[in-house]
N, C-alpha and C positions, 0 to 999 in steps of 0.2 A: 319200816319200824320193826326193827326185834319183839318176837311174838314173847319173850317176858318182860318187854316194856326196858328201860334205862333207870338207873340209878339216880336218885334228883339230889343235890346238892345241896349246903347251905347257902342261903342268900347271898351272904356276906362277899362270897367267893366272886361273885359276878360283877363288872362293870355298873357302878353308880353312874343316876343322868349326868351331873355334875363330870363326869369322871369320862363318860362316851364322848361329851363334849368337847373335852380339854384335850385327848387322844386325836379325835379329829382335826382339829385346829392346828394341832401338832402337823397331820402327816400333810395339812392344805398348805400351809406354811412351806414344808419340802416338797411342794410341787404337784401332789393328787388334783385333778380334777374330776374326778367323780367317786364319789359315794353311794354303793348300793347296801342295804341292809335287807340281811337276808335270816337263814335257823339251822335248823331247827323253823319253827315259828316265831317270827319275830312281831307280829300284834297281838303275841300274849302277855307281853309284857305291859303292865298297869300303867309305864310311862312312857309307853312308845308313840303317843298323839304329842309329848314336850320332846320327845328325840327328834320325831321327824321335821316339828315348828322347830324345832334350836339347830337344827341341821339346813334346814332349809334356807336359813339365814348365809351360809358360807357361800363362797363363789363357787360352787361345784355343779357336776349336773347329779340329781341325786336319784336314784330308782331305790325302788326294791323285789325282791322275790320271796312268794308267803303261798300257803296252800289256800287263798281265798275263800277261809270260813267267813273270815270278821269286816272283808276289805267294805261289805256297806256300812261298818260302822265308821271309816275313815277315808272314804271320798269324797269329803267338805276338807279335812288335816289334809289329805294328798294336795287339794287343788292350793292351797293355800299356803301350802311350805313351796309350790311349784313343781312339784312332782308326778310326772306326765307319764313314766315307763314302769309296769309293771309285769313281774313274771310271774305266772302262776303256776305252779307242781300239778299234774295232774295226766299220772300216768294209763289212766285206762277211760275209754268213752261208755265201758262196760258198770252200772253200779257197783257189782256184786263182787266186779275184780277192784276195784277203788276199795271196796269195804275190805277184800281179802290184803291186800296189797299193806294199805295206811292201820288197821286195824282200830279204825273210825268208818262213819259213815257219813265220806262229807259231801258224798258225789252233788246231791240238790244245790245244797248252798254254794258250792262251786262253781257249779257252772249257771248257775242263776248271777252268781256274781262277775262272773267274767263277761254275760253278757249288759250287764248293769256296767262295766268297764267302758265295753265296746260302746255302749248307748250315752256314756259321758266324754269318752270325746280320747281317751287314753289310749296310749302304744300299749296293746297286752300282746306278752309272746307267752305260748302253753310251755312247759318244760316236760318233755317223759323224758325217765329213763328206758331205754329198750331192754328187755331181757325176755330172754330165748325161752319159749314154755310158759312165760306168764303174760308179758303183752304185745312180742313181736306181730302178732298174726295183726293188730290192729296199724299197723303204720300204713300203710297207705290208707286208712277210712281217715288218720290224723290230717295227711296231706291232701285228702280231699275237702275235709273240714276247709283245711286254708286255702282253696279254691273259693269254698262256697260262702265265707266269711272274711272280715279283714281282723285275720288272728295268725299271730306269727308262731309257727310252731318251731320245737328246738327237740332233735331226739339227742339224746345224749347216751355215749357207750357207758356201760358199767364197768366202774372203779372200784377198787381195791379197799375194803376198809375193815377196820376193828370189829367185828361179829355178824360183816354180811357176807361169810362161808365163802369168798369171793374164788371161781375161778372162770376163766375166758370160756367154757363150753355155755355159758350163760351168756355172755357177751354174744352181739351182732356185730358187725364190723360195717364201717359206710360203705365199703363195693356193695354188700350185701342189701342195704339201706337201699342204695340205690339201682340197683337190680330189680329190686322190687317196685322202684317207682316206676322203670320200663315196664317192664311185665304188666302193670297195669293200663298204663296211659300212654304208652308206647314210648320210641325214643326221643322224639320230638314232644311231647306231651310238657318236657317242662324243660324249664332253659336256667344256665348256672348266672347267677347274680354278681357285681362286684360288690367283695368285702370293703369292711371300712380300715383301716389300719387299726392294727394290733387287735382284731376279731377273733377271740375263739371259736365260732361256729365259721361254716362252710355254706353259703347263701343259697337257695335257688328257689325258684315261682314255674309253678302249674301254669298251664296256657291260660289263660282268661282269668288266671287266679286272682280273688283282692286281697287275700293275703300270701307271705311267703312262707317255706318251712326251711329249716337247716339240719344240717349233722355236728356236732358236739363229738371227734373225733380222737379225744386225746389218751386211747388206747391203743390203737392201731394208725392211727396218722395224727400226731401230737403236732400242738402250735406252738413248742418250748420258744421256741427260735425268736418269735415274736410277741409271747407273754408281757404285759406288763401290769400284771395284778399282782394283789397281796391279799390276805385277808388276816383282822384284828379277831380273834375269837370271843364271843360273851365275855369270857374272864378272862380276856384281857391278854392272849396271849398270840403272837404276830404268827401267823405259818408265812411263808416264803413261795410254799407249794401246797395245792392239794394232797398230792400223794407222798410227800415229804412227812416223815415224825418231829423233827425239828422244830422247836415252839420256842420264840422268845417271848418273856416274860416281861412286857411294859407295862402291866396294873401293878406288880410288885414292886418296880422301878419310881414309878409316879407315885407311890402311893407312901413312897422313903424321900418323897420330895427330889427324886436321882435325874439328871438330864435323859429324855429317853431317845435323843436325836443319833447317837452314838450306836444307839442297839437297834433300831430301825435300820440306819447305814450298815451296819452288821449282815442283820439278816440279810437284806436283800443284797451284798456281794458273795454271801455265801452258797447264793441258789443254784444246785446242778444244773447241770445242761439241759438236763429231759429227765422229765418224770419221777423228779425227787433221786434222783439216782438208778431208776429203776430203770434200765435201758434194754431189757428184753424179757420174751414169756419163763425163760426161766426164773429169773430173779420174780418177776409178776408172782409165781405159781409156789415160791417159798414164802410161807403164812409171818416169817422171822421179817421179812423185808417190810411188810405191812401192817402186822396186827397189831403195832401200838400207837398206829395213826388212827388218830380218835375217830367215828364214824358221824356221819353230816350231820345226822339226827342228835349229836351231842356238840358238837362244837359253837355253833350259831355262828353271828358274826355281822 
């Protein structure tokens, strides 16, 4: 979170329930099976207990990923729309760096809630992002944790965005990642997993581990090849790619009563190869190629 906070918007701007609905039913219709709703934070919103009942209804499988402040007030709506994967943010096991990091202090309730997860019976995977100087030094206490628990960890490289100053000397890379799981627990200490098809993470389990941890590599070893995600933004706007600026506009579409099958189809022929176009550190390291790609804390979805 940018330390002077985001610009908040009119309401009006954003995705009605009504309106999340009829989007969805849209892209299940052309073939989605799964639905994850994610943020920004996505159970701040006043009607995200009728999104996840009116979503749960569809043939999908459906998750989410939330910073698990509020997830005990919606572990009755989870069970009940069928909703069994959740991922939770939560980049440092340190309070003090969680408070520096989120500029909240949600360390308690987080991880009070995660283990309230683990104790109802749910898939929780933890999400950090790695970055070099604020909480690389804890990754292996992370993949210990998922020895010692059955919690699936996910380090993820730092990406590129609209006002997080982004450049690679910040960034970890997975050799690096995994260098250090050697160095701890030797070479044999953990062993590489098979992925599921079209996985963005890189799988593997500590010896005796009951959970697994992964790497989120799509900095330095990207999954373009095998992507087949998209994501709808809060307002309503389709990206193709994470690191892509390119937003089509289907709340605008639907909301002129306009077919939005045609601009879905759109997007998704139009998606570069890799990385929104961005196919090396130097293109990365010019602020032109990335700074109008809205940042995660603003887009939701």
């Amino acid at each position: 979170m940018p330390a002077e906070g985001i610009v908040l918007r009119p309401r009006e701007q954003f995705m009605r329930t009504a309106e999340v609905q009829a989007l969805a039913e849209t892209f299940v219709e052309m073939g989605v099976k799964k639905i994850r709703l994610t943020g920004g934070e996505p159970l701040v919103r006043k009607d995200a207990a009728q999104i996840i009942t009116e979503l749960g209804r569809l043939p999908v499988e459906l998750a989410i990923t939330t910073n698990g402040v509020l997830v005990d007030q919606f572990v009755d709506v989870f069970k009940e729309a069928g909703l069994r994967s959740v991922n939770v943010s939560l980049d440092s096991l340190r309070p003090e760096r969680m408070r520096a990091i989120s500029r909240r202090d949600p360390f308690a309730r987080t991880t009070a809630n995660i283990r309230l997860l683990q104790d109802q019976g749910f898939h929780v995977k933890v999400n950090m992002v790695v970055m070099r100087g604020v909480n690389d030094d804890e990754v292996t206490d992370f993949m210990e944790w998922s020895r010692e628990e059955q919690v699936h960890v996910r380090f993820i490289e730092y990406m590129p965005f609209n006002g997080n100053r982004w450049e690679w000397g910040k960034g970890v890379p997975e050799a690096e990642i995994l260098a250090r799981a050697t160095e701890r627990f030797g070479a044999s200490g953990y062993k590489r997993l098979t992925d599921r098809p079209n996985d963005t993470a890189r799988n593997y389990r500590l010896t005796g581990g009951a959970g697994t941890f992964a790497i989120i590599s799509s900095v330095t070893n990207p999954f373009c090849g095998t992507c087949n995600r998209i994501r709808l933004t809060a307002d309503g706007k389709l990206k193709n790619c994470l690191f892509g600026q390119d937003e089509t506009d289907l709340l605008g579409a639907l909301r002129q009563g306009k077919d939005i099958r045609p601009l879905i189809i759109g997007s998704v022929l139009h998606k570069k190869a890799m990385r929104g176009g961005m196919d090396s550190f130097k293109e990365f390291s010019d602020p032109a190629r990335h700074g109008a790609n809205r940042s995660m804390v603003a887009i939701g979805g």
